[in-house]
N, C-alpha and C positions, 0 to 999 in steps of 0.2 A: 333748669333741670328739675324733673321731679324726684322728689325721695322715695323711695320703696320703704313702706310705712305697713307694717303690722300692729293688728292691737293684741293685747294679753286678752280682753273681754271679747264678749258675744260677737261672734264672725261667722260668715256664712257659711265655713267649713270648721268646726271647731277641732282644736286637736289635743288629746289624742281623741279615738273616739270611744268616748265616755258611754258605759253600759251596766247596766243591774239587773240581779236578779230577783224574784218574786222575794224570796228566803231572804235573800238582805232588807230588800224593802221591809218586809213583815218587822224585820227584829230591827229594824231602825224606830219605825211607828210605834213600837213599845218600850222605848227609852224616853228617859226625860229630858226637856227643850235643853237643860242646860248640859248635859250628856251628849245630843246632838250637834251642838256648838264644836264638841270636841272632834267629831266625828266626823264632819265637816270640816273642821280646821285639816285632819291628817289626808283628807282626800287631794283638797285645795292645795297641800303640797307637793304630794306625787303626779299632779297634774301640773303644776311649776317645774317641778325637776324634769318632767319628761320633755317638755317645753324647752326647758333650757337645753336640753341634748340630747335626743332619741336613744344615743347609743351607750347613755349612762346614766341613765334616770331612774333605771330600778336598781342601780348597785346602791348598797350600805340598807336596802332590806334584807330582813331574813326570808328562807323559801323553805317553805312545806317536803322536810327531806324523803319522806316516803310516797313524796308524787313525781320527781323526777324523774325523767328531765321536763317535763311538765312545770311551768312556773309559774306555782302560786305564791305571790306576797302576803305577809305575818307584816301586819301593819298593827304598832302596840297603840290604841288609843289612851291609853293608863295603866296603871303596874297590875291591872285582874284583865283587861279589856283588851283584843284584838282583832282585827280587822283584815279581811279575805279579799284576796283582789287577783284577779288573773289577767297575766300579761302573755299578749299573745300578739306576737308582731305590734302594730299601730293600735290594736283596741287592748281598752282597760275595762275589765267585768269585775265590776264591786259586788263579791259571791257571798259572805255571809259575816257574820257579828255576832261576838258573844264572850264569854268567858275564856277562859283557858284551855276550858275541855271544846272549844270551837275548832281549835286545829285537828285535834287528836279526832272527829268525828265525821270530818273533809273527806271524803272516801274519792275513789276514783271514778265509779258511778255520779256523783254529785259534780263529778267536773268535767264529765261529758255533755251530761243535761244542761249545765251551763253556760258552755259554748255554744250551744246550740239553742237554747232558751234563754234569752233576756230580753230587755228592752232601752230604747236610751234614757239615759240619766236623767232626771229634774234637771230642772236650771240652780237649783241652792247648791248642788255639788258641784255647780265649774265657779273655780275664784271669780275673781273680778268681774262678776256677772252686773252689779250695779255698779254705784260708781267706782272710782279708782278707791283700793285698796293696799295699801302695803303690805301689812298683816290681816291674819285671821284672827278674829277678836277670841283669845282664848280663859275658861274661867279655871283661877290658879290654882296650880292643883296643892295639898297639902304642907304647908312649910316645914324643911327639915334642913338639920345641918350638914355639909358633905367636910367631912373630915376637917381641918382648919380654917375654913372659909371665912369665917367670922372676926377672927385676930389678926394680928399683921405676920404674922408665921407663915400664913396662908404663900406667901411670895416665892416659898422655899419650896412649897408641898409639889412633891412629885407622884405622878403616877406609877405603874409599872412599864408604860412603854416611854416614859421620858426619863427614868433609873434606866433601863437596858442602853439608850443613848448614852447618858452619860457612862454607864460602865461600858460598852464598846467604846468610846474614846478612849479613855484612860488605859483601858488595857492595849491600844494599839500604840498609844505615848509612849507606853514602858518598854512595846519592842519595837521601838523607830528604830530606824538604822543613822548613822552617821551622817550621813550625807544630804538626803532630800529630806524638805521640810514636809511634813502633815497636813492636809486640808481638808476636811470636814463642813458640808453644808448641813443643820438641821432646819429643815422645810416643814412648812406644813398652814393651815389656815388658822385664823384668827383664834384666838382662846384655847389654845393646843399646848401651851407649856415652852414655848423658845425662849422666851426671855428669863423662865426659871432653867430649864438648863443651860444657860447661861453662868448664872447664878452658883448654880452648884456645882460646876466646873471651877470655877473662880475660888471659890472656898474650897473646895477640894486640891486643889492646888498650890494653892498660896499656904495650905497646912502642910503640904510636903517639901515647901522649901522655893518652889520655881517662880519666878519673876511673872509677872503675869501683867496684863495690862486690858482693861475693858473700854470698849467705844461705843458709850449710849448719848442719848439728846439730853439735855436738858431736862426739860421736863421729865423725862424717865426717870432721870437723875433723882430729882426730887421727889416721887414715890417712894422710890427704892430708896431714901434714907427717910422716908416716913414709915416707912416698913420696916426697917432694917432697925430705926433708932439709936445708929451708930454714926461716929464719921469716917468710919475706917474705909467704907466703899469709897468716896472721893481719892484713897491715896494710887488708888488702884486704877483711878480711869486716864486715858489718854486718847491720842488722836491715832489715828490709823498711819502708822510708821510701823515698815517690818523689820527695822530696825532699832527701835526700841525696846526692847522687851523679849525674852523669850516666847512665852507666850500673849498671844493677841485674841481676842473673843470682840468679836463685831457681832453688834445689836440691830437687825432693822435697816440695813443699809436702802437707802430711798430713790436710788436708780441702776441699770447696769453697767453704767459705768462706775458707783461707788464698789459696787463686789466684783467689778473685773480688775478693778486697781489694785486692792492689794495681790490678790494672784500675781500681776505683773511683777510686782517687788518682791517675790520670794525669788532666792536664788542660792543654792550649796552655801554661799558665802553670809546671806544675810542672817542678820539674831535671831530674828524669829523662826522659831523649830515648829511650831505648831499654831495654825491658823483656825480657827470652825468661827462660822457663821452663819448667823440666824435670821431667818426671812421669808415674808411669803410672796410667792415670787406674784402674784396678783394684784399687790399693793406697793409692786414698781411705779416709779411714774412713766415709765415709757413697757411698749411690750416685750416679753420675754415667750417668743416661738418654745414650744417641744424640744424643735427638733437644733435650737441655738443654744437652748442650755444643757441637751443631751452632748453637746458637741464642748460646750464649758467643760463639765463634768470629764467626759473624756481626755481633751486637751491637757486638762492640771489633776490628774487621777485624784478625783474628790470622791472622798466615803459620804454617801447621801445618809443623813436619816428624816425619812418623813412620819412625821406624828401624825395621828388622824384621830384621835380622843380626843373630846374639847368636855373639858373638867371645868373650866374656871367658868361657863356660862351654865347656868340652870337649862333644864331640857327643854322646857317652853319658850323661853327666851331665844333660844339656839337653833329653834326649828322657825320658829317666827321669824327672825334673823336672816336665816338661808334660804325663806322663801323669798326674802326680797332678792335676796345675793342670785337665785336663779332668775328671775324677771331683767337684771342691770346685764348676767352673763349672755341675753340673749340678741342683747343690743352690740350691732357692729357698727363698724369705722365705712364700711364701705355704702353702698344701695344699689349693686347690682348684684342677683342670688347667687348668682357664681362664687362671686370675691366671698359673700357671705358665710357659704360653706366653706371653702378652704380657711378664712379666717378664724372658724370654731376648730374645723382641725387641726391646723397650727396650733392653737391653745388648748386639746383638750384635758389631757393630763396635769399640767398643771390649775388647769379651774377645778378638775374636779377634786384637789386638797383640798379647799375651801368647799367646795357647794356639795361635797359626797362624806363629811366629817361626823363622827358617832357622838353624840350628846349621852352622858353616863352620871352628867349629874343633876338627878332629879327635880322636879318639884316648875317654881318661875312665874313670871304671869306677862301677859301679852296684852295690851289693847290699843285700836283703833279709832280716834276723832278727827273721823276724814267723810268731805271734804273739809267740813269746817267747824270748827271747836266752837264750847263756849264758854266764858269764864268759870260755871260751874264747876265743868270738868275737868279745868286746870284743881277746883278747890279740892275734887274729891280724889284726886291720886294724890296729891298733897297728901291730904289727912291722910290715905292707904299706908303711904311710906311712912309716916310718923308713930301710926299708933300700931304698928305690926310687923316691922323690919326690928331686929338687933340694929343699930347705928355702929357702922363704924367711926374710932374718934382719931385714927390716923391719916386718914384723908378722907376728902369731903366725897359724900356718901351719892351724891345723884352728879349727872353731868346733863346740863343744858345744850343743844344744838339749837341754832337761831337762824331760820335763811335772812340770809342779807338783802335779800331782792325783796321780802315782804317784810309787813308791818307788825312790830309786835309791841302790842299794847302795852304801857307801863304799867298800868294795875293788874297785868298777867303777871307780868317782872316781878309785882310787888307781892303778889301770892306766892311767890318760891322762896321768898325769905326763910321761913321755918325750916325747911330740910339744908340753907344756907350751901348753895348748888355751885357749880363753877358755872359760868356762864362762857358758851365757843360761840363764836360766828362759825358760820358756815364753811366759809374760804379758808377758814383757818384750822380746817378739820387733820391736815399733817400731824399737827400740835400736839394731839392726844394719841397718837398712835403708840402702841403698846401701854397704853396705860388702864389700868382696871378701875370700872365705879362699879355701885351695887344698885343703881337705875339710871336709866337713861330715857329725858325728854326729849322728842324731835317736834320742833313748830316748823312746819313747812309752807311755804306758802304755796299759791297754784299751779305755777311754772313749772317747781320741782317737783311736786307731784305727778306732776304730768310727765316727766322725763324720767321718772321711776315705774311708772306703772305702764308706761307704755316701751315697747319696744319701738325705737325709734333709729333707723341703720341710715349709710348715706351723712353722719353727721360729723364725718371727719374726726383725725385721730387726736386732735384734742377734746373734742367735742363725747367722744367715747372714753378716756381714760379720765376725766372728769368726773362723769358720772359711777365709771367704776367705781372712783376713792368715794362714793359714799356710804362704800361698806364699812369703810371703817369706824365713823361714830354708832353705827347701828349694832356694834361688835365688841363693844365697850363695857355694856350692861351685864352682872352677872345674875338679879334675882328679877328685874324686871324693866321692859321697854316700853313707853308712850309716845307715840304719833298722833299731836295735834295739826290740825290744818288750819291754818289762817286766811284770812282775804285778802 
């Protein structure tokens, strides 16, 4: 049987279909190369996202509100810098660039002649136009600090939309009735705040008196008392019994059947008054349809809350991040185009928590050594991170990803000494879920490479949920991500 085999790169029908105008070209050709870099990274992703789902790939842009219903995307290349793109059914028209007063001067005349006047795009503006690419190599923008980021306080720090979660809990706690217990999901993609509202349920609670009990891994465990610098979390953790405890707060449950189980165990009669758990449902290890966890949802009247801010990764990091996370969402289980569509419908609501997520906290840096590294460039993100990052001294500050399948040089190994890294295998990428570094290395070998940057359907459903989990070491990072390739 053959596979039905798409590539992300140059194909004879490319899509979407990529277009410009004179007026962007012009003010493209009058920026600087490394300006350009940028400019081209934010294109390469709106051409991923649309990739990954026609029918959501321009949401979590802004649109030119006195052109509607006309939709033009306010594409930010940096905090002065935006970028004009018009979607229009299948084609995308990169219409102009400039400052801030570039929206404000977008008229409606201008977006006439547009549609009707351009030409197709260079090839530098479709991604993985050479070789395979994970990311877009991005130059980093300004180092700043976003509110605690820096100290282990950082654990606690919430948002305004993960405060409104935990305050609709709690105010819904206070008027439970008697009889049926509380269930509460908080959803949402990687680096969005679950595991701290978690956290401040937990304290929040345990100060007012109520029994309370938390269910994280291990390993979480041990952040979060590196963080915490206390022992008092450990008294607090247990295993998923809805009988133990009044309250229970589950962390990351890692199939559907660990967050269908306890639901089962709630009952009038059981301890447990109040259940919420935390999770992205795309880092299940089996799948979780639309339309079977709308029917969850229904079944055990659960209060959703979905976060869609991701604070805890820098903005560069986060868009480099989710272009790969679009490229792995494109990839199915099946290889005939039929199964293929309905299988993105099935899923498309919940991918799009993860691959449609607003980055709000600035700054990051992103680079690319693909296909193949070289010892130098392991030396010189070294020294990057040493002589220009704050260190964290609560936990170790970079995290290793290793594929198992290739070779990685020991005098590689022995240049990461200095930033003193944790080092994961590949297989054992579960391990570090929900856990935060402040960098993250990936040495990939060719294989995997290849099974990231291609879209590759027809590969069976373990063969597709595998390669999903390898969003999660790439989701890890909050000030900066490297992608080396190995032989």
């Amino acid at each position: 049987m053959v596979k039905y085999k798409l590539r992300i790169g140059p194909s004879p029908e490319r899509v979407p279909d990529l277009r410009v105008t004179r007026r962007f070209l012009a003010a493209y050709g009058r920026t600087a190369v490394g300006f350009q870099g940028r400019v081209e990274g934010e294109i390469h992703d709106l051409v991923r996202r649309f990739r990954a789902d026609p029918r959501l790939g321009f949401r979590g842009y802004d649109q030119l509100a006195h052109l509607r219903p006309n939709v033009v995307l306010e594409l930010e290349v940096s905090g002065a810098d935006r970028l004009l793109a018009i979607a229009n059914g299948g084609t995308v028209i990169l219409a102009d660039l400039g400052g801030h007063e570039v929206t404000e001067r977008y008229t409606t005349g201008k977006y006439r002649a547009d549609v009707f006047s351009n030409e197709p795009a260079p090839s530098r503006f479709w991604p993985d136009s050479g070789s395979p690419r994970l990311f877009a190599d991005r130059t980093d923008e300004p180092l700043s600090i976003y509110h605690t980021e820096t100290s282990a306080d950082w654990i606690y720090w919430l948002s305004d939309q993960q405060y409104e979660a935990v305050r609709t809990i709690l105010e819904a706690w206070d008027r439970r009735g008697r009889h049926k217990p509380l269930v509460h999901f908080v959803v949402g993609g990687p680096g969005t705040g679950k595991t701290s509202v978690l956290l401040t349920l937990l304290k929040d609670l345990t100060e007012l008196g109520h029994q309370v009990r938390i269910v994280v891994s291990d390993r979480l465990a041990a952040y979060i008392n590196a963080s915490l610098r206390t022992p008092e979390f450990d008294r607090h953790r247990g295993q998923v019994d809805t009988n133990a405890a009044e309250v229970l707060l589950i962390d990351d449950p890692g199939s559907l059947g660990q967050v269908s189980w306890p639901l089962r165990g709630l009952s009038p009669t059981s301890r447990t008054r109040l259940l919420v758990m935390a999770f992205d449902p795309c880092q299940l290890l089996d799948s979780l349809s639309d339309n079977r966890y709308a029917r969850l949802i229904e079944k055990h009247v659960i209060s959703e809350h979905v976060l869609t801010e991701c604070y805890r990764q820098k903005r560069v990091v986060g868009r480099a991040a989710q272009a790969t996370f679009h490229s792995i969402a494109m990839s199915s289980a099946y290889y005939r185009p039929d199964k293929i569509d309905k299988f993105r419908q099935d899923h498309e609501r919940l991918t799009s928590l993860s691959n449609n997520a607003r980055f709000v906290n600035r700054g990051g840096y992103s680079k690319s050594y693909l296909p193949r590294a070289k010892i130098e460039d392991v030396r010189y993100e070294v020294n990057r991170i040493c002589s220009r990052y704050p260190r964290w001294t609560h936990w170790p500050s970079t995290v290793v990803i290793v594929d198992s399948e290739a070779h990685m040089p020991r005098l590689w190994l022995n240049e990461l000494e200095p930033v003193q890294a944790e080092v994961v295998d590949e297989t054992a990428i579960q391990d570090i879920k929900g856990l935060e570094y402040q960098h993250a290395f990936l040495f990939l070998g060719p294989n995997l490479q290849r099974r990231i940057s291609e879209v590759i359907n027809g590969q069976g459903q373990k063969g597709y949920f595998d390669t999903r989990l390898l969003r999660i070491p790439i989701s890890r990072a909050k000030d900066s991500v490297v992608v080396f390739g190995l032989n």
